[in-house]
C-alpha positions as CSV (number, residue, x, y, z in Angstrom):
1,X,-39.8,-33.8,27.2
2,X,-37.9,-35.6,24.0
3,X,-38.3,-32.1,22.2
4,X,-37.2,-30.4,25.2
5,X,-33.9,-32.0,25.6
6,X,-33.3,-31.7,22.0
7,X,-33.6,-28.3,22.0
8,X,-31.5,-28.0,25.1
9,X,-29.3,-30.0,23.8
10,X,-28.8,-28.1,20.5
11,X,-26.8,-25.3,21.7
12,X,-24.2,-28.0,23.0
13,X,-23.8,-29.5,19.7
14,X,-23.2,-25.9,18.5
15,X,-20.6,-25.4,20.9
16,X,-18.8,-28.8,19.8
17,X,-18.6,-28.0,16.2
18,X,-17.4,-24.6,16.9
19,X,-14.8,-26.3,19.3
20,X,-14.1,-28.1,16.1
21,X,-15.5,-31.3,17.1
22,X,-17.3,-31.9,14.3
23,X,-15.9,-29.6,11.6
24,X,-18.0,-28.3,8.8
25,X,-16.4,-29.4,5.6
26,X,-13.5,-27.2,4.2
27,X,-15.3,-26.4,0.9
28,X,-18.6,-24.9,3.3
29,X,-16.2,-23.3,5.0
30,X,-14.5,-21.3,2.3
31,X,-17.4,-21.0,0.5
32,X,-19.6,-19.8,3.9
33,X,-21.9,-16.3,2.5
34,X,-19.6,-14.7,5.1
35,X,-16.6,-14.9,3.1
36,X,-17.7,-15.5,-0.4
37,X,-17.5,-11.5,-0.9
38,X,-14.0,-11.9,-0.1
39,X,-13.4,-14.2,-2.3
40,X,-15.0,-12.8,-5.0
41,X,-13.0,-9.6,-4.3
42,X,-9.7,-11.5,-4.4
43,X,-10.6,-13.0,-8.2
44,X,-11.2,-9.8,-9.1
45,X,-8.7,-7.9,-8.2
46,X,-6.4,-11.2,-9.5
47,X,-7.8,-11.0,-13.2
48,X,-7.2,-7.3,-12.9
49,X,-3.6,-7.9,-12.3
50,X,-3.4,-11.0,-14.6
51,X,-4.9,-9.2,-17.9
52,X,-3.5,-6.1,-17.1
53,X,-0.1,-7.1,-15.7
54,X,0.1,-9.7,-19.2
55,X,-0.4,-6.6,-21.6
56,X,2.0,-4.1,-20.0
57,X,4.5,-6.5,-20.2
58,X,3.9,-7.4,-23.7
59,X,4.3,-3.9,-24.0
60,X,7.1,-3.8,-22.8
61,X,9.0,-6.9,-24.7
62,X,7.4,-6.1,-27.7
63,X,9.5,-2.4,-27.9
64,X,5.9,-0.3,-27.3
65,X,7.9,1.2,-24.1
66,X,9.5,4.3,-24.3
67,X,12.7,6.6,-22.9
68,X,10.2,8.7,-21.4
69,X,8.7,8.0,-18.4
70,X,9.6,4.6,-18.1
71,X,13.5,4.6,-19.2
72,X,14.0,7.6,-16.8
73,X,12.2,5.5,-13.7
74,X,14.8,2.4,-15.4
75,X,17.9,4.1,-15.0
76,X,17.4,6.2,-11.9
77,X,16.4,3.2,-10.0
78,X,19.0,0.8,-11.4
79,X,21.9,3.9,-10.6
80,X,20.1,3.7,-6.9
81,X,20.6,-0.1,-6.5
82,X,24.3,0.2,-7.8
83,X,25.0,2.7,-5.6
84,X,25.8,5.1,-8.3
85,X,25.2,8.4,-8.3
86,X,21.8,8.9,-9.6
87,X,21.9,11.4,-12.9
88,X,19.5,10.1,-15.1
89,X,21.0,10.5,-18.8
90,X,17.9,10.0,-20.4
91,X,16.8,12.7,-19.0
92,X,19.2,15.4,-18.0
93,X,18.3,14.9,-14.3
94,X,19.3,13.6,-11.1
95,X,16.6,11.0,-10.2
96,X,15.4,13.3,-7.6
97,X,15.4,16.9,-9.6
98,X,12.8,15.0,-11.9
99,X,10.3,13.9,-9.4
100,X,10.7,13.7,-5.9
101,X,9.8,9.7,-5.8
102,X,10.5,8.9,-2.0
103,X,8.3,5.5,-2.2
104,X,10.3,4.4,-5.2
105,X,13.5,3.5,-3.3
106,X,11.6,0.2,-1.8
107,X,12.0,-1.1,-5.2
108,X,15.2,-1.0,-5.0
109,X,15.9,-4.5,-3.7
110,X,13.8,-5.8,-6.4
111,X,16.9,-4.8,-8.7
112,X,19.1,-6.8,-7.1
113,X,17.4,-9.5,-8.2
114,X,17.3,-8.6,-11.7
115,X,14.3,-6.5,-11.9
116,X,13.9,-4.4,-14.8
117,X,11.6,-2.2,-17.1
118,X,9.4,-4.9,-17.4
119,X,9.1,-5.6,-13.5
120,X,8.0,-1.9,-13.1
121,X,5.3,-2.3,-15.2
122,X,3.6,-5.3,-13.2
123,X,4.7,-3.4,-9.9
124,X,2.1,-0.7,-11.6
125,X,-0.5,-3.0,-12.3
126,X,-0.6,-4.4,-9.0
127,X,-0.4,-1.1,-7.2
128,X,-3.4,0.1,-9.3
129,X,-5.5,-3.6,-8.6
130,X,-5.0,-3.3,-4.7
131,X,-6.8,0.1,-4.6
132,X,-9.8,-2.1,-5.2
133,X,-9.5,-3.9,-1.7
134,X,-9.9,-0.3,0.9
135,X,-12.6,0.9,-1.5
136,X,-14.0,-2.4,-0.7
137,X,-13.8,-1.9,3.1
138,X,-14.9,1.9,2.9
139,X,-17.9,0.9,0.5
140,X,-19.1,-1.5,2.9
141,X,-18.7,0.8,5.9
142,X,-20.5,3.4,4.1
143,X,-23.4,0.9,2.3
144,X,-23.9,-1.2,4.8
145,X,-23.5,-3.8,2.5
146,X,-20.5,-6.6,1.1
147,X,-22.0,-7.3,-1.9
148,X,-23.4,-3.5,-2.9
149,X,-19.6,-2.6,-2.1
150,X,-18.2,-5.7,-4.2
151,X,-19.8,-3.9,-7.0
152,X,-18.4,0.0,-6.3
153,X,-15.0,-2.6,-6.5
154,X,-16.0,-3.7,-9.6
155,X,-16.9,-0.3,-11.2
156,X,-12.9,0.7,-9.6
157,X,-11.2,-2.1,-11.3
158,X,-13.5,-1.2,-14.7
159,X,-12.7,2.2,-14.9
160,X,-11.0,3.8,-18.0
161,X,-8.8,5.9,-16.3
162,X,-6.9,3.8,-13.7
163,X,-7.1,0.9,-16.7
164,X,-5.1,3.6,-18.7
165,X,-2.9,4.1,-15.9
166,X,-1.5,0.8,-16.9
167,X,-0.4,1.5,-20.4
168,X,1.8,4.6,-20.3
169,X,5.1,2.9,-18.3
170,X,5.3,3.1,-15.1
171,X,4.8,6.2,-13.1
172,X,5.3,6.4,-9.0
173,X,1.5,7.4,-9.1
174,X,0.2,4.5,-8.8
175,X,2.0,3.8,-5.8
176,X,0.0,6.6,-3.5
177,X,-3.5,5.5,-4.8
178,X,-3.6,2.5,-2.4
179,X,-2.4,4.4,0.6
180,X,-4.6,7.2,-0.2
181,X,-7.1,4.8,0.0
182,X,-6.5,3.2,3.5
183,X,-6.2,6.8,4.4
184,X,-9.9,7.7,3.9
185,X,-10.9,4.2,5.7
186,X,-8.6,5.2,8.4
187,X,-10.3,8.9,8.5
188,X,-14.0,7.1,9.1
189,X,-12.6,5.2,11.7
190,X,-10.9,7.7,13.3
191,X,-7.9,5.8,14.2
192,X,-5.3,8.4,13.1
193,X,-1.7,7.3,13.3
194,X,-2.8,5.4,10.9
195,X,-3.8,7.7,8.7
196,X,-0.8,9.8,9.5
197,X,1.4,6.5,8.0
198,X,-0.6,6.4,5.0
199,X,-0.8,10.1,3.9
200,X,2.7,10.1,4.2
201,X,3.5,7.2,1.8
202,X,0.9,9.1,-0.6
203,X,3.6,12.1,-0.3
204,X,6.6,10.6,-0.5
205,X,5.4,8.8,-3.9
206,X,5.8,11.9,-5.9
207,X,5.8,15.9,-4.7
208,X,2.7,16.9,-6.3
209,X,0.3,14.2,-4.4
210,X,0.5,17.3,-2.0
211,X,-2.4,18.3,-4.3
212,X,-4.5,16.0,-3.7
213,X,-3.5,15.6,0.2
214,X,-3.9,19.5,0.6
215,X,-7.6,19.4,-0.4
216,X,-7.8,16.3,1.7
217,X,-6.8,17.8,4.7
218,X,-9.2,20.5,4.5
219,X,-12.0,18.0,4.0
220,X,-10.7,16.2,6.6
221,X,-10.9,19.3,9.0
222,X,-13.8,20.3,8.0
223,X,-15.9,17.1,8.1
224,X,-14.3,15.1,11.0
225,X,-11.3,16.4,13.1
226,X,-10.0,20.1,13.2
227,X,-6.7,19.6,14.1
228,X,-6.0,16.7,12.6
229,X,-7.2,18.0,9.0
230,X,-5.5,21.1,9.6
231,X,-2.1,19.5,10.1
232,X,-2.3,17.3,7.2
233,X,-2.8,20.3,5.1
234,X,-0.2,22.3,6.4
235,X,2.0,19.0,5.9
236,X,1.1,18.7,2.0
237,X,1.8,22.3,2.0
238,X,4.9,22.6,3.9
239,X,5.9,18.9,1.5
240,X,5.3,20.7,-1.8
241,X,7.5,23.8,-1.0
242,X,10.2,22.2,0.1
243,X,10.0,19.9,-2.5
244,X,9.9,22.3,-5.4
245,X,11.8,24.8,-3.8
246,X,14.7,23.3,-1.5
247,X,15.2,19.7,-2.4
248,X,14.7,19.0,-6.3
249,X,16.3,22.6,-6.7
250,X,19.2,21.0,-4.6
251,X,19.1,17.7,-6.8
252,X,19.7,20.0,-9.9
253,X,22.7,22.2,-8.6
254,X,20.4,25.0,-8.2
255,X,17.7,24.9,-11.0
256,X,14.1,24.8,-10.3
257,X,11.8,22.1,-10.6
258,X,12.0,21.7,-14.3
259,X,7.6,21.4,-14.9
260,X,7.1,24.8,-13.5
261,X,7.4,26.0,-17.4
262,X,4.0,24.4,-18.0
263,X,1.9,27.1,-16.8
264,X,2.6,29.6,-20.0
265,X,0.7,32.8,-19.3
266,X,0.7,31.9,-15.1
267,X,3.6,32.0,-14.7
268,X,7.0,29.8,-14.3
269,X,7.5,29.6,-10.2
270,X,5.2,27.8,-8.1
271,X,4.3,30.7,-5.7
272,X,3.5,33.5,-9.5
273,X,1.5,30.7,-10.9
274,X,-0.6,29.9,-7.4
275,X,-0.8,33.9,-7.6
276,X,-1.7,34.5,-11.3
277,X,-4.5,31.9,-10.9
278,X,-6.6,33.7,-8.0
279,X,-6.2,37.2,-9.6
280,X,-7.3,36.0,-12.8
281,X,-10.3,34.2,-12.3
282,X,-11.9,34.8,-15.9
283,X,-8.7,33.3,-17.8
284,X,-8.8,29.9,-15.8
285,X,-12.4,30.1,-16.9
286,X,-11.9,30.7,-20.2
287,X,-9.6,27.5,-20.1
288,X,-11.5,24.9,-17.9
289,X,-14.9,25.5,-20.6
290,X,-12.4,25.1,-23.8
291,X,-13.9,22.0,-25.5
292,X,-11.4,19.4,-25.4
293,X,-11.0,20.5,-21.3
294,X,-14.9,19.8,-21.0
295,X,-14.3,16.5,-23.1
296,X,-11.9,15.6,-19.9
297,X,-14.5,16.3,-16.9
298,X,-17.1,14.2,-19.1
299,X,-14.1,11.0,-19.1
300,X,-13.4,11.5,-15.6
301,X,-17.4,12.3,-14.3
302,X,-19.5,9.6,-16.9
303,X,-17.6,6.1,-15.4
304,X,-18.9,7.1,-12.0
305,X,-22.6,8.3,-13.3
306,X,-21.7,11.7,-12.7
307,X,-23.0,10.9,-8.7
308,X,-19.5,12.2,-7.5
309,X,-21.1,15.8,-7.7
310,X,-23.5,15.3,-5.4
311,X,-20.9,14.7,-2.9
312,X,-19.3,19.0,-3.3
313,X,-17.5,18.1,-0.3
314,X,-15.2,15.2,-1.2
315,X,-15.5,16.3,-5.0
316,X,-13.4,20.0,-3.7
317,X,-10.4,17.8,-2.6
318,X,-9.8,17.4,-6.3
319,X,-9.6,21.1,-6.8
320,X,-5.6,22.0,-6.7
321,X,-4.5,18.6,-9.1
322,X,-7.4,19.7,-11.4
323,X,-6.9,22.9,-11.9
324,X,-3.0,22.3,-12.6
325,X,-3.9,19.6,-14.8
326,X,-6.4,21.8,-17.1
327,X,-4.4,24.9,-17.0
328,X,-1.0,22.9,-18.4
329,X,0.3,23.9,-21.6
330,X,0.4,20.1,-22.3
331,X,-2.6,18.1,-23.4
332,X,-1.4,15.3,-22.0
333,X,-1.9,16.6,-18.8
334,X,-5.9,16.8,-19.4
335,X,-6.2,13.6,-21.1
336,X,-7.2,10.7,-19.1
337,X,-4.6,8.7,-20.4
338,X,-1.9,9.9,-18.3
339,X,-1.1,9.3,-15.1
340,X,-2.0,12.8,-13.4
341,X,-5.5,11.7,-13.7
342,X,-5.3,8.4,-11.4
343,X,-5.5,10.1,-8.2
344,X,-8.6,12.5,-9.2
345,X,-10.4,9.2,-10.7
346,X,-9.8,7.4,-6.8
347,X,-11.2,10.7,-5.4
348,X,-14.1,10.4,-7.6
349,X,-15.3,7.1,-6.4
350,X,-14.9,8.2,-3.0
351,X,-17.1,11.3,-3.6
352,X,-19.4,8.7,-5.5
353,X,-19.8,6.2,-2.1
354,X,-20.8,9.3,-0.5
355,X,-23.4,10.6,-2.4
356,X,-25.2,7.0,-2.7
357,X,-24.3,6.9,1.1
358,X,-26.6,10.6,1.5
359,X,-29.0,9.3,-1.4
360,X,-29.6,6.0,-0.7
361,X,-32.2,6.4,2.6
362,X,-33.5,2.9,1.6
363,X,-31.2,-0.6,1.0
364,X,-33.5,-0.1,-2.1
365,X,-32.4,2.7,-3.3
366,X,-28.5,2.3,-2.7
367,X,-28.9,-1.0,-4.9
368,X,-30.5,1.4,-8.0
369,X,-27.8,3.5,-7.8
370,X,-25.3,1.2,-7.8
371,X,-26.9,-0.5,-10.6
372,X,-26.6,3.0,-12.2
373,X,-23.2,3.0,-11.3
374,X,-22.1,-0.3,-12.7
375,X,-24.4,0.1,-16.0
376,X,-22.3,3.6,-16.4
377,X,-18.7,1.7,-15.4
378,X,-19.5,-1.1,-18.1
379,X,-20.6,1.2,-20.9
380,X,-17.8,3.8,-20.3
381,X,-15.0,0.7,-20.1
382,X,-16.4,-0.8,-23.2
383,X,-16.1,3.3,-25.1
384,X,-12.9,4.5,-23.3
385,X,-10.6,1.6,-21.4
386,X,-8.0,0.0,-23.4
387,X,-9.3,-3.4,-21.9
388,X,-10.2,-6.5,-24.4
389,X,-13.8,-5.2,-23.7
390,X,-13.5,-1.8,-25.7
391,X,-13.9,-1.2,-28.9
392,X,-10.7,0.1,-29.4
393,X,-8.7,-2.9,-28.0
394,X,-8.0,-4.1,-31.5
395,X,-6.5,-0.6,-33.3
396,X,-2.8,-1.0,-31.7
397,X,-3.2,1.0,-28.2
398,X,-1.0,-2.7,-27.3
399,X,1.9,-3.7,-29.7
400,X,1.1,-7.1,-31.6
401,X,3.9,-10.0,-31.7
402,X,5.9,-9.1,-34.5
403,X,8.8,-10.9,-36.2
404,X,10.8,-7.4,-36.3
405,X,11.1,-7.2,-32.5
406,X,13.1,-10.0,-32.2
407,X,15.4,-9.4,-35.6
408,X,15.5,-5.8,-33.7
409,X,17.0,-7.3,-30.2
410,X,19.4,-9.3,-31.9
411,X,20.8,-6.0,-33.1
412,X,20.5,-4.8,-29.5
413,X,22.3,-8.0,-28.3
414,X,25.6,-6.1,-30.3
415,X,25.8,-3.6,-27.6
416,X,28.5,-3.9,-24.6
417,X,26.5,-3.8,-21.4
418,X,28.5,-1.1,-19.9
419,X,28.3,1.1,-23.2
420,X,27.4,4.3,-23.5
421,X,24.8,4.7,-26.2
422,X,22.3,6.9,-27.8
423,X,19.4,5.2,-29.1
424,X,15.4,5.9,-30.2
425,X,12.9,6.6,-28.0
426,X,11.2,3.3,-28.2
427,X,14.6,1.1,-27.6
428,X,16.2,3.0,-24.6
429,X,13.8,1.3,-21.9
430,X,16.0,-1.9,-23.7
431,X,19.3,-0.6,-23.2
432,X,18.6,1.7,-19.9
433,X,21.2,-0.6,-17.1
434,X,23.8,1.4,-17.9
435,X,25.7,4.7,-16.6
436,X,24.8,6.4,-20.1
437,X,22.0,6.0,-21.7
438,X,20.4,9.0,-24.5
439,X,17.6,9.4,-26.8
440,X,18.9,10.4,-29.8
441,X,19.8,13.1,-30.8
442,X,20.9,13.9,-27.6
443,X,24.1,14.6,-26.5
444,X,24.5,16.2,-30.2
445,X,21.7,18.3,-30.2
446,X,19.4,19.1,-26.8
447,X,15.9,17.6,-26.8
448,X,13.7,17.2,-23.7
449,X,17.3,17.3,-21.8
450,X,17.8,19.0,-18.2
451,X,15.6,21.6,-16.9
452,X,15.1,24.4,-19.4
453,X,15.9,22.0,-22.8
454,X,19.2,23.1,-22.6
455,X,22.9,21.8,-22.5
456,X,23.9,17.7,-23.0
457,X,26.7,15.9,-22.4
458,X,29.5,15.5,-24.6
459,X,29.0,13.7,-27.7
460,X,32.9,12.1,-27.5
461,X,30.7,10.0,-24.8
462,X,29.1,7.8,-26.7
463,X,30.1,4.5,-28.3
464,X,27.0,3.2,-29.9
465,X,24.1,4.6,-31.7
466,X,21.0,2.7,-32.1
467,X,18.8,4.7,-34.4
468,X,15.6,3.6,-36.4
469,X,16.0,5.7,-39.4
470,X,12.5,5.7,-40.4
471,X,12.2,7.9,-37.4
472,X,15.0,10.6,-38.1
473,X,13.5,13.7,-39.5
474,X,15.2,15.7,-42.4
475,X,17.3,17.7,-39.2
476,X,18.3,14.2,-37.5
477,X,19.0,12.3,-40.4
478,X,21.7,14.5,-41.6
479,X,23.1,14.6,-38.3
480,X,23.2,10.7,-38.3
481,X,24.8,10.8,-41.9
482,X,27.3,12.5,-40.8
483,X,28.2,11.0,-37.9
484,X,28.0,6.9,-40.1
485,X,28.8,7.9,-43.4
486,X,32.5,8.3,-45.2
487,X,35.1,9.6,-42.5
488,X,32.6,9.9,-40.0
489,X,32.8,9.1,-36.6
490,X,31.0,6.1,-36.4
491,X,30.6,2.7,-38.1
492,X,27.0,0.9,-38.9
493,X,27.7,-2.7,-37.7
494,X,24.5,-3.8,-38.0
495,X,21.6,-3.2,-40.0
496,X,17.6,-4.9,-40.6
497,X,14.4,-3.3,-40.1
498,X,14.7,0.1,-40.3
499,X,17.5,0.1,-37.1
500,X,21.0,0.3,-37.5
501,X,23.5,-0.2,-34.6
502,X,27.0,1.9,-35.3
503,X,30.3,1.9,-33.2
504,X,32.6,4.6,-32.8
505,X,35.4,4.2,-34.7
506,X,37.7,7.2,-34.7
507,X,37.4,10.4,-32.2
């Protein structure tokens, strides 16, 4: 009878502490298995941010940043929160005939507040770290498991390519590999508005997401709703030609969007090149197997243990960015150290939950391979990342502190704010909150400038040159001569280094 009421009386006492009655203690509360994957997640995902977020803005301070990408993104935004119009002097382009960066507007407010080159960085590094918490949430639907998907987290945050995506200045990228994300969790929970919301922030980061989204859509149509797959591809479709054809055309008083050139022997309009590469099957084959393109598949496929094939499906959606990234007539579009790779490395580990999702028949055999899969994330990051776990950490992929930097900033301190100035590569993300901003040589003599490389602005322009001289070049260095020495039409004013700083003195 005693045991009987006490074990009729146990569910009571359950009830109580779950009225809060008697409350467990905080610490077992936090710490309860139910939400230790959480929190585990959230450490992660915080040191990602901290190391990473530390280093690009170290970067940044320590003049390893350069005019391009990051000046342009500087100066267009700034031009944006001034409520100026938005022609980006680093590059020759309106803000929105370089890229089409929709997303990139929300910063905006940010830049009011003083936000800078420097902010945009972290901004990356964040954007890059959150993509960690929907893989999270679609591991765990897929695995069946919190901690098995902590670890396809882990393997994310590890991986050499979206760690690179950190180093090069900021990009709009990043910004569409969270939503992207959420978009697939949304997809295998069928609740599509939305989906609909995030596929159109992954557009509006840049025009040629549509890409990626394109291949999505058919996966999507394919896999697990017709219509709604169907329209998202014919959106990314429908996104990109107007994009490339209508709207940065419009940005740049007629001329087309100015990357079209990087398709040599395919051709320079979007619609020749798409053409050029069905027709000629054997020439994009001859390309994709060239050794320093199969050197790329290797760095993308080896973090993930090359599972991500076994998933054909999800591994197609990749198909369009791929194929214009290995078909470029830039390397640096086939390296991944640049940013066109960090969309194609989150479809990877998508493909990647799926084929240990179809493999793994046993809780068994889904913990193997993700032991495979971490082993392989560890062993790449320590080969390829530019984390302080990779051997190459230490040969100057991050600027050390430096006594020069700051006897270089004094110089830059000379400089009216409102200036116009032409200045190196590496000190225009420095000087980039103004209405006029060039890497030299430009205005005198066109480099990376407008859409074909041709045409600048006028050279009476500009009142200050900032110029490292060790970086000149027998053709720029006599143009700088000129332009500082006797009866020229500048003055040095300042001097240390290697940089000089010169004001205009006569017309």
């Amino acid at each position: 009878m005693i045991r009987l009421r006490e074990r009729e009386g146990a569910p009571e006492a359950n009830r109580l502490e779950q009225l809060s009655l008697f409350p467990r203690p905080l610490s077992d509360r936090i710490l309860s298995a139910s939400r230790l994957p959480h929190l585990v997640l959230g450490a992660m995902v915080l040191a990602f941010v901290l190391v990473f977020a530390t280093l690009s803005y170290r970067m940044h301070v320590r003049l390893g940043t350069f005019g391009f990408d990051l000046g342009i993104f500087d100066q267009g935004i700034w031009l944006l929160s001034r409520f100026e119009e938005p022609f980006v002097t680093v590059r020759g382009l309106n803000f929105f005939g370089n890229h089409l960066n929709l997303t990139s507007v929300l910063l905006i407010p940010f830049y009011w507040l003083g936000a800078g080159a420097g902010f945009l960085n972290i901004v990356q590094v964040v954007a890059i770290a959150s993509g960690a918490i929907p893989l999270w949430l679609i591991a765990r639907e897929r695995l069946g498991d919190d901690w098995l998907a902590l670890a396809i987290s882990a393997a994310y945050l590890l991986n050499p390519t979206l760690q690179w995506g950190t180093w090069w200045g900021f990009h709009p990228d990043a910004l569409a590999l969270t939503p992207f994300l959420f978009a697939y969790y949304f997809v295998i929970r069928r609740q599509w508005g939305w989906f609909a919301i995030c596929i159109l922030l992954v557009l509006f980061a840049k025009e040629d997401t549509s890409l990626i989204v394109l291949g999505f859509g058919v996966f999507v149509a394919l896999k697990h709703h017709r219509k709604v797959g169907l329209l998202t591809s014919l959106a990314a479709l429908a996104w990109l030609l107007a994009a490339t054809k209508l709207l940065i055309p419009l940005a740049n008083g007629g001329e087309g969007a100015f990357y079209e050139d990087l398709y040599g022997p395919f051709g320079n309009d979007l619609i020749t090149i798409a053409r050029n590469i069905l027709f000629n099957p054997t020439q994009v084959v001859d390309l994709a197997v060239q050794p320093e393109r199969l050197t790329y598949f290797r760095q993308l496929l080896a973090p993930v243990a090359f599972l991500a094939i076994l998933a054909p499906g999800l591994l197609a959606v990749i198909g369009p960015q791929l194929l214009a990234n290995i078909l470029s007539v830039q390397p640096y579009t086939y390296q991944i150290r640049y940013q066109y790779s960090l969309l194609i490395a989150v479809v990877l580990f998508l493909a990647t939950i799926e084929a240990i999702h179809r493999l793994g028949t046993s809780m068994g055999r889904r913990r193997f391979l993700v032991g495979i899969l971490g082993a392989c994330a560890l062993a790449s990051n320590v080969v390829l990342s530019p984390s302080p776990l990779s051997t190459q950490f230490q040969e100057g992929i991050w600027p050390q502190a430096s006594p020069a930097v700051s006897i270089k900033k004094e110089g830059l301190a000379l400089i009216p704010e409102d200036a116009s100035v032409s200045a190196a590569y590496y000190l225009v993300p420095q000087l980039s909150h103004r209405k006029h901003i060039y890497e030299y040589p430009n205005p005198w003599s066109p480099a990376n400038w407008g859409v074909r490389g041709e045409g600048t602005a006028d050279p009476a322009s500009i009142e200050y040159l900032a110029v490292d001289t060790g970086l000149l070049g027998e053709d720029h260095e006599a143009l700088y001569r000129d332009l500082t020495g006797p009866g020229g039409e500048f003055s040095v004013i300042w001097s240390d280094v290697g940089v000089e700083i010169a004001e205009r003195v006569r017309p």
